[in-house]
N, C-alpha and C positions, 0 to 999 in steps of 0.2 A: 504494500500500500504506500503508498506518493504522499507523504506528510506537506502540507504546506500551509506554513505558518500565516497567523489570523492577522486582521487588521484590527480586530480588538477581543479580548473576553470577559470574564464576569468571573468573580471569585468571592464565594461568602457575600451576596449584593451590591462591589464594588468592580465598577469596570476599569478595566487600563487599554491602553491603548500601545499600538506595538509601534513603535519610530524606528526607521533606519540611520541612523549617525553615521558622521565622518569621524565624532570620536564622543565618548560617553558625556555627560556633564562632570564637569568636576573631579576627572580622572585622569589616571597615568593611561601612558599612549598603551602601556600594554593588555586593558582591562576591556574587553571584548561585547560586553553587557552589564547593564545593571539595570533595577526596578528602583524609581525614585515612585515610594508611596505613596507621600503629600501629593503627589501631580498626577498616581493614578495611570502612569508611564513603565513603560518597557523599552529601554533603548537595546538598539541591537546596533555592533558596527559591520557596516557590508562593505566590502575588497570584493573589483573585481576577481580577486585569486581565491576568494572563497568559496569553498566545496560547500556545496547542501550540509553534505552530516555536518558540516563543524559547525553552520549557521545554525541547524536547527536544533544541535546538540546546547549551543547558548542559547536558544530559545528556551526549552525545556528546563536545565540550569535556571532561567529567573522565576519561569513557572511554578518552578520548585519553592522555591524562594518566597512569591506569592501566597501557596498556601500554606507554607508554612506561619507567614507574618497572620493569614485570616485566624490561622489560629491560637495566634498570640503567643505562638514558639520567639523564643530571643532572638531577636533581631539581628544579632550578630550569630549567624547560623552557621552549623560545621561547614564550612567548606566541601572538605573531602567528603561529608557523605550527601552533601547536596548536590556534587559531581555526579559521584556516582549512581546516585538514586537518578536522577535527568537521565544518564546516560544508559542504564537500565528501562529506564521508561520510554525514552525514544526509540530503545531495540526493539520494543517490543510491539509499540505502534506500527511502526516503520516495516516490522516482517507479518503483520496480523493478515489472514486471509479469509476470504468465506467463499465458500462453496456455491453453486448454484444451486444444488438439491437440499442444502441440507439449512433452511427454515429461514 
């Protein structure tokens, strides 16, 4: 399945909205996404040399992020398992299949 990221979603009643940057707000050149809250934003940065998976893989990344903030998880959230949870989660979107017979 061909994942392609939203122009906006809903999380816990709050929408955000997905922005392509030249570079994050407020960040080092090397920081590829973030979710600014207050504004209800998801910046994403897009390089022509940008593969899908990596874009969609920091899509998922802030996603992550998101509901974790809906649920009022610390806002300075692991890192590493919010890597990895994303990137789990996009594998699994990304290779979902369905059948024509089966419902």
């Amino acid at each position: 399945m061909k994942f392609i990221i939203p122009d906006s979603f809903e999380i816990a009643g709050r929408t955000y909205e997905v922005k392509y940057v030249k570079k994050c707000t407020d960040c080092s050149d090397d920081v590829t996404g973030q979710v600014r809250y207050g504004a209800g934003v998801v910046e994403l940065v897009k390089n022509i040399e940008d593969c899908d998976d990596a874009t969609n893989v920091v899509f998922f990344h802030e996603l992550v992020h998101s509901i974790l903030f809906a649920m009022r998880e610390n806002p300075r959230h692991d890192e590493k398992f919010v890597s990895r949870f994303a990137e789990l989660l996009y594998q699994a979107i990304k290779t979902m299949e369905k059948e024509e017979n089966n419902g």
